[in-house]
C-alpha positions as CSV (number, residue, x, y, z in Angstrom):
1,X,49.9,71.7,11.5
2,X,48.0,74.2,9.6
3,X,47.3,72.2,6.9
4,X,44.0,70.3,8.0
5,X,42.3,67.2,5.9
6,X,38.6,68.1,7.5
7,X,39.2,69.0,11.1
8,X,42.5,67.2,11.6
9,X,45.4,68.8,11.0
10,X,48.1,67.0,8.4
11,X,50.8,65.5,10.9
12,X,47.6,64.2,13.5
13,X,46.3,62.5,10.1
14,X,49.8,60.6,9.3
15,X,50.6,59.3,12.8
16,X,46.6,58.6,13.2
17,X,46.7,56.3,9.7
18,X,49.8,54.9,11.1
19,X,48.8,54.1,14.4
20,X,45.5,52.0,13.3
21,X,47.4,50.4,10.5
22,X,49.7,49.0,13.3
23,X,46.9,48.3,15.4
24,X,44.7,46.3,12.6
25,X,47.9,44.2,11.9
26,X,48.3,43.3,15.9
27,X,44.6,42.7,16.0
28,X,44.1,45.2,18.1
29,X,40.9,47.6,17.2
30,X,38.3,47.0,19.7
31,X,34.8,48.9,19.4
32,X,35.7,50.9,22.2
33,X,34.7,54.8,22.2
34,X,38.8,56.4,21.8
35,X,39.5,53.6,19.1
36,X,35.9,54.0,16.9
37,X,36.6,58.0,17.5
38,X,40.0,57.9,16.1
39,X,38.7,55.3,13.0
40,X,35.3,57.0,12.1
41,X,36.9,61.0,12.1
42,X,39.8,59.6,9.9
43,X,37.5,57.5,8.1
44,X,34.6,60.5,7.3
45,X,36.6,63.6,7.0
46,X,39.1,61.4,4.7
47,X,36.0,60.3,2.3
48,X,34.5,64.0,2.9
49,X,37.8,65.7,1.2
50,X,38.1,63.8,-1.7
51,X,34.2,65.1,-2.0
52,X,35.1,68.8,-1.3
53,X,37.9,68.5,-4.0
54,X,36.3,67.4,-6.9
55,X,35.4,69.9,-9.6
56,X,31.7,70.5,-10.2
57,X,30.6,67.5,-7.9
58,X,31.6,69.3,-4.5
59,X,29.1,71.7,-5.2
60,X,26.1,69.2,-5.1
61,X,27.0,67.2,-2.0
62,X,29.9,64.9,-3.3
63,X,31.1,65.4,0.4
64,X,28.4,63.9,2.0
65,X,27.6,61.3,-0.4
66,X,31.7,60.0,-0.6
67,X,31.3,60.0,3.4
68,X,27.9,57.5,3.1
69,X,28.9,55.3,0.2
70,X,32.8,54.8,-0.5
71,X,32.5,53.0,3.1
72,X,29.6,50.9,1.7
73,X,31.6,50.3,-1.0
74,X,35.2,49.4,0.6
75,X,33.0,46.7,2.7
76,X,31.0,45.1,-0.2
77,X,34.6,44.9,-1.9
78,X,36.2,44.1,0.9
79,X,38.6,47.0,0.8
80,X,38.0,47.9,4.6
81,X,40.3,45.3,6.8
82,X,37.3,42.6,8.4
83,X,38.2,43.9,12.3
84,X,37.6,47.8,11.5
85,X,34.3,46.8,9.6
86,X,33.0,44.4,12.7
87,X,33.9,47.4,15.4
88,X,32.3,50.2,13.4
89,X,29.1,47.6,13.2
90,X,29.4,46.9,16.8
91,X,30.3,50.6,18.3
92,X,26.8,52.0,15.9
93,X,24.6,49.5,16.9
94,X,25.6,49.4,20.8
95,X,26.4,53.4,21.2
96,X,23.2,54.5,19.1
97,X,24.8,57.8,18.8
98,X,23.3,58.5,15.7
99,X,20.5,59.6,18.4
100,X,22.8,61.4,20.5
101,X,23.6,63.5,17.1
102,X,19.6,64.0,16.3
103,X,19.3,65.1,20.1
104,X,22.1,67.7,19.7
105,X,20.9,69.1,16.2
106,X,17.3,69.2,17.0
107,X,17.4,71.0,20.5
108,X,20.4,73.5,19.3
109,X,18.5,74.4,15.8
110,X,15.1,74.8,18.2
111,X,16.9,76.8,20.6
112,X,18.6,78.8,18.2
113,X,15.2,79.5,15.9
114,X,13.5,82.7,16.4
115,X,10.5,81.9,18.8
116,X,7.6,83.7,16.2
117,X,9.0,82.1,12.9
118,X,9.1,78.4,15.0
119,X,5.3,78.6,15.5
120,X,4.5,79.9,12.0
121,X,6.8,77.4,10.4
122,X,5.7,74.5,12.5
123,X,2.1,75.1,11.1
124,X,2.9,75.9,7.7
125,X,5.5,73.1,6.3
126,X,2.7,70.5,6.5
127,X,0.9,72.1,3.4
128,X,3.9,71.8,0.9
129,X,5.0,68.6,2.6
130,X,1.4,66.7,2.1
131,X,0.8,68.3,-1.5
132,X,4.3,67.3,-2.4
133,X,3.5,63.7,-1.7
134,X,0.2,63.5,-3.4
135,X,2.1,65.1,-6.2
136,X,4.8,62.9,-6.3
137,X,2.9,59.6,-6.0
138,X,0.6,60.5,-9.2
139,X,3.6,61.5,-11.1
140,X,5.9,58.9,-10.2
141,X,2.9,56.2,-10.3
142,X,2.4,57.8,-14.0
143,X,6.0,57.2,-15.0
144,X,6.6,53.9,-13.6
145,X,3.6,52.9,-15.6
146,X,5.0,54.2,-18.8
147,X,7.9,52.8,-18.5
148,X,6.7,49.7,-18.1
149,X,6.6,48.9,-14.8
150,X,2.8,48.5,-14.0
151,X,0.9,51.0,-11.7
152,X,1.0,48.4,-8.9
153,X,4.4,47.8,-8.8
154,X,5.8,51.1,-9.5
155,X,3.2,53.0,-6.4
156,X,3.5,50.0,-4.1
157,X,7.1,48.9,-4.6
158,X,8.8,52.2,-5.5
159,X,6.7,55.3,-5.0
160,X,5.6,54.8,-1.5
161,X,9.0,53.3,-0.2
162,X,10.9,56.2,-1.1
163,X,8.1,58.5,0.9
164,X,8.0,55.5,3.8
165,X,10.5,57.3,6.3
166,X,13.4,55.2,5.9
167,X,14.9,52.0,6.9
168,X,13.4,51.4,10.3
169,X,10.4,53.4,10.3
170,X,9.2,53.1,6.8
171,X,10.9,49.8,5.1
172,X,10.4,47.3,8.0
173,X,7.0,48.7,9.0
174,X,5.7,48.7,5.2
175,X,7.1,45.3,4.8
176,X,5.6,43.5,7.4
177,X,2.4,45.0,6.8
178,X,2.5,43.8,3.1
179,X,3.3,40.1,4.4
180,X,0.1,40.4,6.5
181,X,-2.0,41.7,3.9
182,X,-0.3,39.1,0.9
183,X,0.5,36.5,2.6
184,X,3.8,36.0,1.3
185,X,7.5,36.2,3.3
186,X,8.2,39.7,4.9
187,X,12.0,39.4,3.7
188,X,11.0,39.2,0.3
189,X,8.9,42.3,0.4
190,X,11.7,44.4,2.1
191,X,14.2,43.4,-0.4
192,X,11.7,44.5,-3.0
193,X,11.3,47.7,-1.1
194,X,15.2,48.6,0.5
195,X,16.7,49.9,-3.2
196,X,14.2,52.4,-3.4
197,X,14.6,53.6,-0.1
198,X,18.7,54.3,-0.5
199,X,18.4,55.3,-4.2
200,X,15.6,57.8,-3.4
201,X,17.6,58.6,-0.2
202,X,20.7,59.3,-2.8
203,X,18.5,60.9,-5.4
204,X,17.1,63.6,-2.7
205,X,21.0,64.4,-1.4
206,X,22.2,65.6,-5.1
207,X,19.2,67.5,-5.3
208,X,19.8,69.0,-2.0
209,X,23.2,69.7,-3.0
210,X,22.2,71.2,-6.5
211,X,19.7,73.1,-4.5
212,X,22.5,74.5,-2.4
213,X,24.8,75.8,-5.5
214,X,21.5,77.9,-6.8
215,X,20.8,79.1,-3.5
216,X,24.8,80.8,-3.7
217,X,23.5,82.0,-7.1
218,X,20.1,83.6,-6.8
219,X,20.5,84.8,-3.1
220,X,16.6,86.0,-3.1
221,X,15.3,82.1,-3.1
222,X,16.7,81.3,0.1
223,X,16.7,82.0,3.6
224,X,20.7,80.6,3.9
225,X,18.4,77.8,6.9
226,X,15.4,79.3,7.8
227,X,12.2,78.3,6.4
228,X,10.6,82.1,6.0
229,X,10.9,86.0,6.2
230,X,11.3,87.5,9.7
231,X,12.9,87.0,12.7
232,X,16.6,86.7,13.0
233,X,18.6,83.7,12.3
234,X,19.9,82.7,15.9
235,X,22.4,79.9,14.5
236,X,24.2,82.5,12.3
237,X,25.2,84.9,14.7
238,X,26.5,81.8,17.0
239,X,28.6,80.9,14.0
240,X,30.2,84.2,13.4
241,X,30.9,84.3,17.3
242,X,32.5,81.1,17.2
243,X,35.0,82.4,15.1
244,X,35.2,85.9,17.0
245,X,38.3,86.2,19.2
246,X,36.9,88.4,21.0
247,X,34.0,86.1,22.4
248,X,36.0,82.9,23.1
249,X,37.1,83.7,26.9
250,X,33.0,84.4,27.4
251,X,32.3,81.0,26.4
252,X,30.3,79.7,29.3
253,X,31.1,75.5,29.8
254,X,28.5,74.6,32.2
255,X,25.9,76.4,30.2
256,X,27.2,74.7,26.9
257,X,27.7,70.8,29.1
258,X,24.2,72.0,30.8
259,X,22.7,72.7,27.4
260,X,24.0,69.0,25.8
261,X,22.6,67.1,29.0
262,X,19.5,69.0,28.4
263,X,19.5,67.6,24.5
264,X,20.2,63.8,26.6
265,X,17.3,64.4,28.9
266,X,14.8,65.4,26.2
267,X,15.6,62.4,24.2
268,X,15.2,59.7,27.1
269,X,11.8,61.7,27.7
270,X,11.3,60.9,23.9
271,X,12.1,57.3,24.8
272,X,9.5,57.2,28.0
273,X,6.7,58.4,25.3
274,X,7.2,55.9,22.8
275,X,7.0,53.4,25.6
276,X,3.6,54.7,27.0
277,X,1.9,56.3,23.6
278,X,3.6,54.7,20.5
279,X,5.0,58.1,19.5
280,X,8.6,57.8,17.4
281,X,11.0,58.9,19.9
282,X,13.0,61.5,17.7
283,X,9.4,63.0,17.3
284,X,8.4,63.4,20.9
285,X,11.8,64.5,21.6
286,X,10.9,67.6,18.7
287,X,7.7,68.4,20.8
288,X,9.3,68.8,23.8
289,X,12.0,70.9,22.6
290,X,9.7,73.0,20.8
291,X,7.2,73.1,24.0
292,X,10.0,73.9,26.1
293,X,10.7,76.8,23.7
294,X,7.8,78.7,23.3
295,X,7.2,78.2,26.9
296,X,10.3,79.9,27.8
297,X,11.3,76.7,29.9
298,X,15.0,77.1,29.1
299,X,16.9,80.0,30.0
300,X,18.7,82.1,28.2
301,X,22.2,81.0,29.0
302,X,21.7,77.7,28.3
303,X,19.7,78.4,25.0
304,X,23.2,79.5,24.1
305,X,24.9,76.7,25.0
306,X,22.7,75.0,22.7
307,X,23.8,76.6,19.7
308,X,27.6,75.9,20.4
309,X,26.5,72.0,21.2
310,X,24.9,72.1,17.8
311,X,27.8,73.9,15.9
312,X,30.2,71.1,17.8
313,X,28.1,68.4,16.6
314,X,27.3,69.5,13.3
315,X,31.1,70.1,12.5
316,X,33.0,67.2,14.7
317,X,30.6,64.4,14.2
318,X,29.0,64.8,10.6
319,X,31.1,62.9,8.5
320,X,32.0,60.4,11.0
321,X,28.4,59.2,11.8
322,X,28.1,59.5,8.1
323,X,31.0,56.9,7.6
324,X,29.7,54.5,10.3
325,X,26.4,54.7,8.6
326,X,27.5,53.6,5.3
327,X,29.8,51.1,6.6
328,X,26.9,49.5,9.3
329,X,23.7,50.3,7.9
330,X,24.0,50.7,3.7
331,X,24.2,47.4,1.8
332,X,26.3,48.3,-1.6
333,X,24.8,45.9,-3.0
334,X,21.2,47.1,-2.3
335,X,21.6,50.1,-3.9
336,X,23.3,48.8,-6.8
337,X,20.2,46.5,-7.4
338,X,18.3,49.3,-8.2
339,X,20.4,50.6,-10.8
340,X,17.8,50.1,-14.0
341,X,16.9,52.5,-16.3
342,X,13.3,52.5,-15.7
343,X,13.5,52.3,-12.0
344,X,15.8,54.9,-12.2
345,X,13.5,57.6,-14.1
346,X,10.8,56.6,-11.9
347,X,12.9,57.5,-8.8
348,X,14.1,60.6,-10.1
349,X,10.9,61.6,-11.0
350,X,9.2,60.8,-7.4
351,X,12.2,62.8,-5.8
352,X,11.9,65.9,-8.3
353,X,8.2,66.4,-8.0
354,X,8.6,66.0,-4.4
355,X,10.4,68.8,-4.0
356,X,9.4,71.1,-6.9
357,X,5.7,70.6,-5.0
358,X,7.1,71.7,-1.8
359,X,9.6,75.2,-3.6
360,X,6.4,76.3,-5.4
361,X,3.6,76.1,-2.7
362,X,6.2,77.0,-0.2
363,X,6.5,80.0,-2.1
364,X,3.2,80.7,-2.4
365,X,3.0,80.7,0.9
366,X,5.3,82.8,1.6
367,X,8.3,80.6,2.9
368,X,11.7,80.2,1.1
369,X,11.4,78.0,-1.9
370,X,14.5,76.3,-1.3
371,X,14.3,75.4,2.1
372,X,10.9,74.0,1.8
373,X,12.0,72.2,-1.1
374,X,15.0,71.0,1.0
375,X,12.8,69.8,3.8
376,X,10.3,67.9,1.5
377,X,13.6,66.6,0.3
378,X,13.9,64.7,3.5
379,X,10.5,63.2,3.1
380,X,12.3,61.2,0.4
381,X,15.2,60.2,2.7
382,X,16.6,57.0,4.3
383,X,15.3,57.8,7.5
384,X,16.9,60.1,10.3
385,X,20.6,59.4,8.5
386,X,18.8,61.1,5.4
387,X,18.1,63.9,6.7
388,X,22.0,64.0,8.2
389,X,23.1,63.3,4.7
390,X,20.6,65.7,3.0
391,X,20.9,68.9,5.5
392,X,24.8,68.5,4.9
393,X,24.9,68.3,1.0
394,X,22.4,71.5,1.8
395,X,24.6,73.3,4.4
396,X,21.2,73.7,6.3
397,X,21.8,71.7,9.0
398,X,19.2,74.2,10.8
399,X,16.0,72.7,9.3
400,X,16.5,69.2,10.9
401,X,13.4,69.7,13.7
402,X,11.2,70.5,10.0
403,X,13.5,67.7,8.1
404,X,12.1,65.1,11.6
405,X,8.4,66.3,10.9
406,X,8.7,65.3,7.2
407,X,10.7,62.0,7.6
408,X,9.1,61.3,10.9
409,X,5.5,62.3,10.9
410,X,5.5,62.2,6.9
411,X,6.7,58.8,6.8
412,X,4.4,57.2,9.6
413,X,1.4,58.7,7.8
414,X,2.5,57.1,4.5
415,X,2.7,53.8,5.7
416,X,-0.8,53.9,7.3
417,X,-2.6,55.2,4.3
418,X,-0.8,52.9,2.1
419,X,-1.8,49.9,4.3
420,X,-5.3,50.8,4.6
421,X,-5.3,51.4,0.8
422,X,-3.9,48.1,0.4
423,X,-6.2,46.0,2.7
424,X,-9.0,47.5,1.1
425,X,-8.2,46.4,-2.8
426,X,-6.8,43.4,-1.4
């Protein structure tokens, strides 16, 4: 029993692969919450081990990616039986719960972040972040184009996407406005435009990871999840109590229950605001937290309930939501189509300058190179399951409120400028 594969112990992990085997053969795996629980922890930690047990590649993220892609893999083979694959597809899309993770990350890291460093951080991370995409457009426009691939193609069809904000902020949006502007079909500009997306998306998480292993080498370029110098490190102290004996009968439940409804309430005030102003929900969900933060709105005891929701979440539902991602919403074949040399260099390069930009002017400004290198990492990402997969390769789960202002905010002002751009040579 003390032998765990993730966070389930070696004898749960045998009868659990037994019982679902049984259960696929009677046709009995329904996308109901205790069946999809039981498939997608078996499911992620299983792909994260494998990951965390390979030589050399566990130390740039090989967990996070094995958790994302062997599942996107096992269905484009299909390796995963066709009834698990329809309820994980079913339980993601139904459940949304990759929001109810976001929710839970972004209120706990806010809570936990000193109140002086969140205001100073908030207004500095939009320097490295907006010079790291003009950077990275020249550069990787300037590659593309010397490989071969034409200016227009390479900023339009590779550059920009991989800086769009994803799938369903930056992909869909960007397609549909170059059907309006071309006049051609929107589904064959967003197959032109999804490769990028998940190869940049991949490209940023081995960076992340790589980023990670130097950070454990030259301790002076990071600040181990916070963005600059001062202030204490909130989340790190909760982590060492967590695993304190002598704190765990002063664990308060209603504060830490209190503190996840809070996370819920926030998000569905998210929700109302992207009804009545347009404003992405995960965004206006930051703002709030934030504003409820430096206005002292939450007390005390439940700001520490926060910070053992977050630790919950971050460790029980990682790997899983990574797993149902890559099984519902990352086509193998996609990714694979982007697999050419010169596309290939041209991503890489995009993705590097990215965050080189964001380390060097970070550190001229006084922030940790590697964490604002990190964060313009998720500017590159596949959306808000980027900045999952890209903040766990890291092990800095604690910059996803700056990782949402880079995808989120980074993104939407991408597509917009790109657009108008485009209109206007068009």
């Amino acid at each position: 029993m003390d032998f765990n594969i993730g966070i389930i112990s070696l004898p749960i992990f045998a009868i659990l692969v037994g019982l679902l085997a049984i259960l696929t053969m009677e046709g009995q795996i329904k996308p109901d919450a205790p069946t999809m629980i039981a498939v997608l922890v078996l499911g992620g930690f299983s792909c994260a081990e494998l990951g965390k047990r390979l030589p050399i590649l566990r130390n740039v993220g090989a967990a996070a990616i094995f958790a994302t892609f062997i599942p996107s893999a096992l269905v484009y083979y299909k390796l995963l039986p066709g009834p698990i694959e329809k309820s994980i597809v079913e339980f993601t899309k139904a459940t949304n719960f990759l929001y109810i993770y976001i929710a839970a990350i972004i209120v706990g890291s806010i809570l936990g972040m000193d109140r002086n460093v969140l205001i100073k951080g908030f207004l500095k991370i939009f320097v490295p972040l907006g010079l790291g995409s003009i950077a990275a457009g020249a550069v990787g426009t300037l590659v593309g184009t010397l490989l071969g691939l034409g200016a227009y193609k390479t900023f339009f069809f590779i550059v920009v996407p991989i800086m769009a904000g994803g799938v369903g902020e930056g992909a869909i949006p960007l397609s549909i406005g170059y059907s309006a502007i071309l006049g051609q079909p929107q589904g064959d500009f967003f197959a032109m435009v999804l490769p990028p997306v998940m190869l940049g998306s991949l490209t940023a998480i081995l960076f992340s990871g790589m980023l990670n292993y130097v950070g454990r080498k030259y301790p002076q370029l990071t600040g181990e999840g916070r963005l600059q110098p001062g202030g204490t490190n909130v989340l790190e102290a909760a982590s060492t109590d967590m695993h304190d004996d002598t704190t765990t009968s002063a664990i308060d439940i209603p504060a830490i229950a209190g503190a996840g409804l809070t996370a819920i309430v926030l998000y569905l005030l998210g929700v109302m605001l992207n009804h009545l102003i347009g404003l992405p929900a995960p965004v206006a969900m930051l703002f709030l937290a934030v504003a409820a933060k430096l206005s002292s709105a939450v007390s005390p005891r439940l700001q520490s309930g926060g910070l053992i929701v977050f630790r919950f979440v971050q460790i029980g539902m990682t790997y899983p939501l990574l797993f149902a991602i890559g099984v519902s919403l990352t086509p193998w074949a996609k990714l694979m189509s982007a697999f050419t040399v010169p596309n290939l260099i041209t991503i890489v390069a995009t993705v590097f300058t990215l965050m080189a930009t964001g380390a060097f002017v970070g550190r001229l400004m006084g922030m940790y190179p590697i964490e604002t290198a990190i964060v313009n990492a998720c500017h590159s990402g596949q959306g808000g399951t980027g900045d999952v997969a890209i903040l766990t390769a890291a092990d800095r789960m604690q910059l996803m409120p700056f990782a949402q202002i880079a995808t989120r905010i980074g993104g939407a002002i991408t597509v917009t400028a790109v657009l108008v751009l485009l209109r206007g040579i068009n």
